[in-house]
C-alpha positions in Angstrom: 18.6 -99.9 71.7 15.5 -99.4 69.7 14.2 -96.2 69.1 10.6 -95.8 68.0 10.0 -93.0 65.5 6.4 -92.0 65.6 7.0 -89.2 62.5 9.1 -87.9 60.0 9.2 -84.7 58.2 10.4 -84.9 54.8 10.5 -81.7 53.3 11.0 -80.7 49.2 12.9 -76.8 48.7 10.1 -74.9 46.8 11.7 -72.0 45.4 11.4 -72.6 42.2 11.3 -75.6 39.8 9.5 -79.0 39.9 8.7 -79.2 43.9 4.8 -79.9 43.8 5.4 -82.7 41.4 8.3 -84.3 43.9 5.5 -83.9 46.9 2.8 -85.6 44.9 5.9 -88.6 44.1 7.0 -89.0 47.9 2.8 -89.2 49.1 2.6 -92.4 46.1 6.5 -94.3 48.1 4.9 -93.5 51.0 2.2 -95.5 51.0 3.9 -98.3 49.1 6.3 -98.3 51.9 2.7 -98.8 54.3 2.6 -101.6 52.2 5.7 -103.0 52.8 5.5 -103.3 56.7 7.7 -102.6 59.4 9.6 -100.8 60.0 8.0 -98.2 57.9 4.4 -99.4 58.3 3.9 -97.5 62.0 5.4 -94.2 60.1 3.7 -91.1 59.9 5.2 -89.4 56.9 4.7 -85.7 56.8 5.6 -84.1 53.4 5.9 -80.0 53.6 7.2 -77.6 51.0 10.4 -75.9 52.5 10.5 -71.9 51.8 11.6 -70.5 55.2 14.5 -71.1 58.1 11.4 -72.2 60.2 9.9 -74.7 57.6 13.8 -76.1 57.5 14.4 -77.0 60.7 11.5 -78.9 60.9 12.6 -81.1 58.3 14.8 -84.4 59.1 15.3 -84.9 54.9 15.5 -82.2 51.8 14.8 -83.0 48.1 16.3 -80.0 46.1 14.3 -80.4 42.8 14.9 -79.8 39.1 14.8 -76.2 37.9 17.0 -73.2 37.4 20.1 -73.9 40.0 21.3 -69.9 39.3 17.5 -69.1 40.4 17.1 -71.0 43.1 20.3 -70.3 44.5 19.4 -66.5 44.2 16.0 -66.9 46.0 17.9 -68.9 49.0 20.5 -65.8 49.7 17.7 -63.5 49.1 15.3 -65.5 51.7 17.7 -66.2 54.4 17.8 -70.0 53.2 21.2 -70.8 51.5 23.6 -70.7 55.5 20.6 -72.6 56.7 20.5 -75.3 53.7 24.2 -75.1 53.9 23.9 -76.1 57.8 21.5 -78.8 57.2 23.9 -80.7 54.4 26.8 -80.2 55.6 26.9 -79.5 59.7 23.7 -81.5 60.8 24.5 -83.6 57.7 20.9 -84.7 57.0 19.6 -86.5 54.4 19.3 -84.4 51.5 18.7 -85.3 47.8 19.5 -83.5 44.1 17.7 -84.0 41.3 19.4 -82.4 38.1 19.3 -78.3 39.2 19.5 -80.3 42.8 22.8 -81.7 41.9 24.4 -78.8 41.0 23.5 -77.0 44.2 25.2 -79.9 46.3 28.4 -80.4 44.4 31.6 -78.5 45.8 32.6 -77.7 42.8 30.4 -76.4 39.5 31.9 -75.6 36.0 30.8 -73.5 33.2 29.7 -70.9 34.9 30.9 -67.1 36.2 32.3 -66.9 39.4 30.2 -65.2 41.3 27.4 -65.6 39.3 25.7 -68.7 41.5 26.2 -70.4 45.1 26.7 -73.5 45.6 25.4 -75.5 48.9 27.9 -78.3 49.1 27.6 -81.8 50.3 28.9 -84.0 47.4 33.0 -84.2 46.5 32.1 -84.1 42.8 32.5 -81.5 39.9 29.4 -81.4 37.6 29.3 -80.0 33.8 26.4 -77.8 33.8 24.2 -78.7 30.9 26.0 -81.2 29.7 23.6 -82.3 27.3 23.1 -79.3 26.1 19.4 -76.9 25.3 16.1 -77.5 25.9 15.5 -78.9 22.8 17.6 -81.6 23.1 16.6 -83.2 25.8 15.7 -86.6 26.0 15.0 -89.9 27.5 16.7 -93.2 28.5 15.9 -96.6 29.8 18.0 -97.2 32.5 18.8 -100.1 34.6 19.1 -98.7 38.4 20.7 -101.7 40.6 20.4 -99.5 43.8 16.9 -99.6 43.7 17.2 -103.6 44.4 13.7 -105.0 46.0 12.4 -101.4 47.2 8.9 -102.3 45.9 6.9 -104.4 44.1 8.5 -103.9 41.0 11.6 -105.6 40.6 15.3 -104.3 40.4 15.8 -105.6 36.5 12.4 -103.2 35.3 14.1 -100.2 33.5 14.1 -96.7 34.9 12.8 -94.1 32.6 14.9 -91.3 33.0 14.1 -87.6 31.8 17.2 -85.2 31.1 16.3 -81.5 30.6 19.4 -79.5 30.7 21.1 -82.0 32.5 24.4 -82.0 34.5 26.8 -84.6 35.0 29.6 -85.8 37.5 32.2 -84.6 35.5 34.9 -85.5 38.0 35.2 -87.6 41.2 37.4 -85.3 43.6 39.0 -86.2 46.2 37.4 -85.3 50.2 39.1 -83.3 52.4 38.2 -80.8 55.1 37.8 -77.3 54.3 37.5 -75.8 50.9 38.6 -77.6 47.2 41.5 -74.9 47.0 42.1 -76.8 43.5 39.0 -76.8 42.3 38.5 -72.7 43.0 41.6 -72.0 40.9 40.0 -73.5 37.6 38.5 -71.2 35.3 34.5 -70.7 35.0 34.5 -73.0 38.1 32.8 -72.1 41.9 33.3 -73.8 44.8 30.9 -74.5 47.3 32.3 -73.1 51.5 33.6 -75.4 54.1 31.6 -76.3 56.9 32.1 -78.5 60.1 29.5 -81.2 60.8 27.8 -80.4 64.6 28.4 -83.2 66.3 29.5 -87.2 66.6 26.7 -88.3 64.9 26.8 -86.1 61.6 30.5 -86.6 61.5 29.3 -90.6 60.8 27.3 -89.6 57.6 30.5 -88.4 55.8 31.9 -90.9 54.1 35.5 -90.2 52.7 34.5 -92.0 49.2 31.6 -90.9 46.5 29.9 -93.8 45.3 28.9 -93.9 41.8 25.0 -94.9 41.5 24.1 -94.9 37.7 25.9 -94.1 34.9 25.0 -93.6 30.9 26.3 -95.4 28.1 27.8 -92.8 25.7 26.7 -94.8 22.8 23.0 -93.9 23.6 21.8 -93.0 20.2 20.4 -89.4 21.3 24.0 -88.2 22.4 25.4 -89.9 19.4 23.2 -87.5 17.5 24.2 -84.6 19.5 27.2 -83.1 17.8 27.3 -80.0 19.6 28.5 -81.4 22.5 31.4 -84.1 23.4 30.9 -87.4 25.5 34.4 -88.5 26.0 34.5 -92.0 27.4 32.4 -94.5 27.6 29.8 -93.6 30.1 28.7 -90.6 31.6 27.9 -90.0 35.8 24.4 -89.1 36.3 24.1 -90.3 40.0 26.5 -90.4 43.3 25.9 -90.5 47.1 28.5 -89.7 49.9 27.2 -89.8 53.5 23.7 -88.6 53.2 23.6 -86.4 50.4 22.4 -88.4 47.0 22.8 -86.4 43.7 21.4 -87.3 40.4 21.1 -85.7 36.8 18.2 -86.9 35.8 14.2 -85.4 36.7 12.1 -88.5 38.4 9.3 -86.6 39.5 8.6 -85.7 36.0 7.4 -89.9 35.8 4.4 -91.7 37.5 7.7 -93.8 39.0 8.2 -94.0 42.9 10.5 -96.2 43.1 13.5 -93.7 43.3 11.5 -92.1 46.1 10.7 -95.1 47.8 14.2 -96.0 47.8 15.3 -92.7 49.6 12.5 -92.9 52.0 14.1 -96.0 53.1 17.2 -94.0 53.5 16.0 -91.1 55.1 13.9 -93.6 58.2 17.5 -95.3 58.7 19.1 -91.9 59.0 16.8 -90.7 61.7 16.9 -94.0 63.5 20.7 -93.6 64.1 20.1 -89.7 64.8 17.2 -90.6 67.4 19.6 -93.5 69.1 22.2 -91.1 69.2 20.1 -88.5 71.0 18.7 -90.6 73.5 22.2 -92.4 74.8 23.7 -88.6 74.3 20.9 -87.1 76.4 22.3 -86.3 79.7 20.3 -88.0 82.9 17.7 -86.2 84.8 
Protein backbone atom coordinates (compact mmCIF):
# COMPACT_ATOMS: atom_id res chain seq x y z
CA UNK A 1 0.00 0.00 0.00
CA UNK A 2 1.21 3.43 -0.95
CA UNK A 3 0.85 6.11 1.30
CA UNK A 4 1.09 9.63 0.04
CA UNK A 5 2.77 12.16 2.40
CA UNK A 6 1.66 15.64 1.57
CA UNK A 7 4.18 17.22 4.60
CA UNK A 8 6.66 16.62 6.99
CA UNK A 9 7.77 18.46 10.03
CA UNK A 10 11.21 18.32 10.82
CA UNK A 11 11.95 20.07 13.80
CA UNK A 12 15.83 21.20 15.24
CA UNK A 13 15.83 21.43 19.69
CA UNK A 14 16.68 25.20 20.12
CA UNK A 15 17.62 25.51 23.55
CA UNK A 16 20.82 26.40 23.24
CA UNK A 17 23.77 25.78 20.79
CA UNK A 18 23.97 25.83 16.91
CA UNK A 19 20.10 25.35 16.02
CA UNK A 20 19.58 28.38 13.50
CA UNK A 21 22.60 27.34 11.60
CA UNK A 22 21.13 23.42 11.42
CA UNK A 23 17.57 25.10 10.10
CA UNK A 24 19.35 27.26 7.47
CA UNK A 25 21.34 23.57 6.47
CA UNK A 26 18.00 21.37 6.28
CA UNK A 27 16.11 24.52 3.93
CA UNK A 28 19.66 24.08 1.37
CA UNK A 29 18.92 19.38 1.35
CA UNK A 30 15.70 20.36 1.01
CA UNK A 31 15.54 21.79 -2.00
CA UNK A 32 18.30 19.53 -3.46
CA UNK A 33 16.14 16.74 -2.59
CA UNK A 34 13.27 18.96 -4.96
CA UNK A 35 15.87 18.42 -7.29
CA UNK A 36 16.15 15.00 -7.08
CA UNK A 37 12.51 13.89 -7.80
CA UNK A 38 10.19 11.60 -6.42
CA UNK A 39 9.61 10.64 -3.99
CA UNK A 40 10.74 13.68 -2.29
CA UNK A 41 9.84 16.11 -5.12
CA UNK A 42 5.88 16.33 -4.02
CA UNK A 43 7.20 17.01 -0.23
CA UNK A 44 6.42 19.91 1.63
CA UNK A 45 9.17 20.21 4.13
CA UNK A 46 8.38 22.22 7.14
CA UNK A 47 11.44 23.15 9.31
CA UNK A 48 10.42 24.68 12.98
CA UNK A 49 12.65 25.35 16.01
CA UNK A 50 11.48 22.93 18.86
CA UNK A 51 11.23 24.81 22.45
CA UNK A 52 7.97 23.52 23.83
CA UNK A 53 5.92 19.93 24.40
CA UNK A 54 3.55 21.54 21.80
CA UNK A 55 6.22 22.44 19.17
CA UNK A 56 7.44 18.54 19.84
CA UNK A 57 4.72 16.72 19.01
CA UNK A 58 4.33 18.26 15.90
CA UNK A 59 7.48 17.11 14.75
CA UNK A 60 7.94 13.58 12.87
CA UNK A 61 12.09 14.12 13.13
CA UNK A 62 14.53 15.96 15.86
CA UNK A 63 18.12 17.32 15.23
CA UNK A 64 19.62 17.81 18.79
CA UNK A 65 22.51 20.34 17.81
CA UNK A 66 26.01 21.05 18.95
CA UNK A 67 26.33 23.09 22.18
CA UNK A 68 26.61 22.63 25.89
CA UNK A 69 24.92 19.02 26.50
CA UNK A 70 24.99 19.88 30.64
CA UNK A 71 22.96 23.16 29.41
CA UNK A 72 20.73 22.00 27.30
CA UNK A 73 19.83 19.14 29.26
CA UNK A 74 19.10 21.62 32.18
CA UNK A 75 16.83 23.89 30.03
CA UNK A 76 14.78 20.53 28.96
CA UNK A 77 13.96 19.47 32.78
CA UNK A 78 13.41 23.07 33.53
CA UNK A 79 10.98 23.51 30.36
CA UNK A 80 8.93 20.38 30.66
CA UNK A 81 10.97 18.96 27.44
CA UNK A 82 13.44 16.23 28.60
CA UNK A 83 10.10 13.12 29.40
CA UNK A 84 8.80 14.43 26.21
CA UNK A 85 12.19 14.23 24.13
CA UNK A 86 12.72 11.09 25.97
CA UNK A 87 9.13 9.79 24.63
CA UNK A 88 9.80 10.84 21.13
CA UNK A 89 13.44 8.77 20.97
CA UNK A 90 12.70 6.17 22.61
CA UNK A 91 8.62 5.24 22.91
CA UNK A 92 7.42 6.76 19.54
CA UNK A 93 11.03 6.05 18.35
CA UNK A 94 11.14 8.85 15.78
CA UNK A 95 13.81 9.84 13.84
CA UNK A 96 16.05 11.81 15.81
CA UNK A 97 19.70 12.98 15.09
CA UNK A 98 22.93 14.14 17.40
CA UNK A 99 25.43 16.27 16.45
CA UNK A 100 28.41 16.40 18.92
CA UNK A 101 26.44 17.93 22.35
CA UNK A 102 23.55 15.94 20.39
CA UNK A 103 25.36 12.80 20.83
CA UNK A 104 25.91 12.90 24.24
CA UNK A 105 22.27 13.61 25.02
CA UNK A 106 21.23 10.29 23.09
CA UNK A 107 23.76 7.83 24.34
CA UNK A 108 22.68 5.56 27.39
CA UNK A 109 25.55 5.82 28.93
CA UNK A 110 27.98 9.22 29.26
CA UNK A 111 31.45 9.31 31.03
CA UNK A 112 33.44 11.96 32.66
CA UNK A 113 31.06 13.50 34.26
CA UNK A 114 29.16 13.79 37.93
CA UNK A 115 26.33 11.85 38.53
CA UNK A 116 23.77 13.79 38.76
CA UNK A 117 25.21 16.57 37.30
CA UNK A 118 23.45 16.03 33.59
CA UNK A 119 20.45 13.90 31.96
CA UNK A 120 20.75 11.97 29.46
CA UNK A 121 17.84 11.25 26.75
CA UNK A 122 18.72 7.86 25.47
CA UNK A 123 18.30 6.26 22.19
CA UNK A 124 21.83 4.98 21.23
CA UNK A 125 23.49 1.61 23.04
CA UNK A 126 26.87 3.51 23.05
CA UNK A 127 29.08 5.12 25.83
CA UNK A 128 30.73 8.39 24.64
CA UNK A 129 33.98 10.15 26.21
CA UNK A 130 32.96 13.61 26.71
CA UNK A 131 35.48 15.94 25.18
CA UNK A 132 37.55 13.64 24.03
CA UNK A 133 39.61 15.88 22.06
CA UNK A 134 39.98 17.96 24.62
CA UNK A 135 39.44 22.37 25.06
CA UNK A 136 38.38 24.76 22.86
CA UNK A 137 41.46 25.54 21.64
CA UNK A 138 42.21 22.45 20.32
CA UNK A 139 39.78 21.86 18.11
CA UNK A 140 40.15 21.04 14.68
CA UNK A 141 39.31 19.80 11.38
CA UNK A 142 39.48 16.62 9.21
CA UNK A 143 38.75 15.45 5.68
CA UNK A 144 36.78 12.68 5.97
CA UNK A 145 35.54 10.14 3.54
CA UNK A 146 31.65 9.41 4.58
CA UNK A 147 30.51 6.13 2.50
CA UNK A 148 26.91 6.44 3.98
CA UNK A 149 26.40 9.41 2.19
CA UNK A 150 26.65 7.24 -1.25
CA UNK A 151 24.70 9.11 -4.31
CA UNK A 152 22.50 11.50 -1.85
CA UNK A 153 23.25 14.42 -4.21
CA UNK A 154 25.08 15.80 -6.83
CA UNK A 155 28.23 15.50 -5.30
CA UNK A 156 29.61 12.18 -5.31
CA UNK A 157 30.25 9.65 -2.31
CA UNK A 158 34.29 9.78 -2.83
CA UNK A 159 34.28 14.07 -2.30
CA UNK A 160 35.66 14.36 1.31
CA UNK A 161 33.58 15.53 4.26
CA UNK A 162 34.94 18.40 6.12
CA UNK A 163 34.36 17.72 9.57
CA UNK A 164 34.55 20.36 12.49
CA UNK A 165 35.34 18.96 16.13
CA UNK A 166 34.81 21.54 19.03
CA UNK A 167 34.89 19.75 22.17
CA UNK A 168 34.03 16.65 20.70
CA UNK A 169 32.79 13.25 22.03
CA UNK A 170 33.33 10.00 20.86
CA UNK A 171 31.77 6.35 20.95
CA UNK A 172 33.96 5.26 23.44
CA UNK A 173 32.34 1.84 23.64
CA UNK A 174 29.75 -0.20 21.69
CA UNK A 175 27.47 -1.79 24.47
CA UNK A 176 25.46 -4.26 24.26
CA UNK A 177 21.08 -3.68 23.80
CA UNK A 178 18.94 -4.82 26.23
CA UNK A 179 15.60 -3.72 27.70
CA UNK A 180 15.54 -1.62 30.56
CA UNK A 181 18.41 0.20 32.09
CA UNK A 182 22.51 -0.46 31.43
CA UNK A 183 22.74 -1.70 35.19
CA UNK A 184 26.56 -2.07 34.17
CA UNK A 185 27.15 0.92 32.85
CA UNK A 186 25.44 2.96 36.03
CA UNK A 187 27.90 1.21 38.38
CA UNK A 188 31.07 2.87 36.64
CA UNK A 189 32.48 5.78 38.13
CA UNK A 190 31.88 9.52 36.66
CA UNK A 191 29.39 7.61 34.40
CA UNK A 192 25.23 8.40 33.95
CA UNK A 193 22.92 6.44 32.45
CA UNK A 194 20.17 7.49 30.45
CA UNK A 195 16.24 5.70 31.86
CA UNK A 196 14.50 2.85 30.26
CA UNK A 197 11.57 3.37 28.28
CA UNK A 198 9.12 1.10 26.22
CA UNK A 199 8.51 1.96 22.55
CA UNK A 200 4.42 2.66 22.10
CA UNK A 201 3.48 0.46 19.75
CA UNK A 202 4.35 -2.35 16.74
CA UNK A 203 5.63 0.08 14.62
CA UNK A 204 8.23 1.89 16.95
CA UNK A 205 9.26 -1.50 18.30
CA UNK A 206 10.54 -2.02 14.29
CA UNK A 207 12.94 1.01 14.51
CA UNK A 208 15.04 -0.63 17.28
CA UNK A 209 17.54 -2.46 15.93
CA UNK A 210 19.40 -4.85 18.34
CA UNK A 211 22.97 -3.86 16.69
CA UNK A 212 24.69 -0.12 16.53
CA UNK A 213 26.20 0.37 13.32
CA UNK A 214 29.33 2.16 13.12
CA UNK A 215 29.05 5.20 10.41
CA UNK A 216 32.51 7.01 10.33
CA UNK A 217 35.40 6.59 12.22
CA UNK A 218 38.87 8.68 12.61
CA UNK A 219 42.28 7.57 11.90
CA UNK A 220 44.26 8.15 15.14
CA UNK A 221 47.21 8.96 13.15
CA UNK A 222 45.55 12.30 12.11
CA UNK A 223 48.36 14.69 12.60
CA UNK A 224 46.21 17.14 15.02
CA UNK A 225 45.60 14.30 17.67
CA UNK A 226 49.16 13.24 17.17
CA UNK A 227 49.94 16.69 18.37
CA UNK A 228 47.59 16.54 21.20
CA UNK A 229 49.51 15.11 24.13
CA UNK A 230 47.17 15.89 26.70
CA UNK A 231 44.94 13.36 25.74
CA UNK A 232 45.29 9.49 24.66
CA UNK A 233 43.82 7.91 21.35
CA UNK A 234 44.30 4.25 22.08
CA UNK A 235 43.79 2.24 18.85
CA UNK A 236 43.70 2.95 15.67
CA UNK A 237 40.59 4.83 14.96
CA UNK A 238 38.28 6.65 16.85
CA UNK A 239 34.01 6.44 16.60
CA UNK A 240 32.60 9.64 15.66
CA UNK A 241 29.31 8.35 14.10
CA UNK A 242 26.68 5.41 14.83
CA UNK A 243 22.96 4.79 14.15
CA UNK A 244 20.58 2.13 15.72
CA UNK A 245 16.91 2.15 14.68
CA UNK A 246 16.22 5.77 14.09
CA UNK A 247 18.39 7.63 16.19
CA UNK A 248 21.88 8.72 14.29
CA UNK A 249 24.63 10.14 16.48
CA UNK A 250 27.74 11.91 15.42
CA UNK A 251 30.70 13.86 17.01
CA UNK A 252 31.41 16.12 14.65
CA UNK A 253 29.38 19.96 13.97
CA UNK A 254 28.00 19.88 10.03
CA UNK A 255 26.02 22.78 10.25
CA UNK A 256 28.99 24.81 11.11
CA UNK A 257 29.87 24.02 6.89
CA UNK A 258 28.08 25.26 3.68
CA UNK A 259 27.72 21.16 3.31
CA UNK A 260 24.16 19.59 3.00
CA UNK A 261 24.93 16.56 2.19
CA UNK A 262 24.74 15.03 5.72
CA UNK A 263 21.34 16.70 5.90
CA UNK A 264 20.21 15.49 2.72
CA UNK A 265 21.10 12.18 3.59
CA UNK A 266 18.84 12.21 6.86
CA UNK A 267 16.06 13.78 5.07
CA UNK A 268 16.08 10.74 3.08
CA UNK A 269 15.83 8.87 6.24
CA UNK A 270 13.44 10.75 8.01
CA UNK A 271 10.58 10.62 4.55
CA UNK A 272 11.19 6.61 4.75
CA UNK A 273 10.56 6.64 8.42
CA UNK A 274 7.21 8.43 8.11
CA UNK A 275 6.28 6.30 5.08
CA UNK A 276 6.29 3.12 7.23
CA UNK A 277 4.66 5.13 10.22
CA UNK A 278 1.81 6.43 7.79
CA UNK A 279 1.36 2.71 6.23
CA UNK A 280 1.23 1.52 9.64
CA UNK A 281 -1.46 3.99 10.67
CA UNK A 282 -3.70 3.55 7.92
CA UNK A 283 -3.84 -0.67 7.88
CA UNK A 284 -3.87 -0.10 11.96
CA UNK A 285 -6.79 2.36 11.69
CA UNK A 286 -9.82 0.62 12.78
CA UNK A 287 -12.95 0.62 10.05
CA UNK A 288 -15.68 3.16 10.13
Amino acid sequence: MTVIIPDVTVGVLALQGAFSEHVQLLRSAAHSLKLKGAPAQSVKWNFIEVRTPDELARCDGLILPGGESTTISMVAARSGLLEPLRDFVKVLRKPTWGTCAGLILLAESANRTKKGGQDLIGGLDVRVNRNHFGRQVESFQASLQLSFLGDSTDKTANDPYRCVFIRAPVVEKILPHKDGVQTEEESREATIVAPSKIPANEVAEKEIKSEVEVMATLPTQTPTLQENQEHKHPGTEDIIAVRQGNVFGISFHPELTADARIHVWWLQEVLEAVQRRRQFEVVDRPAP
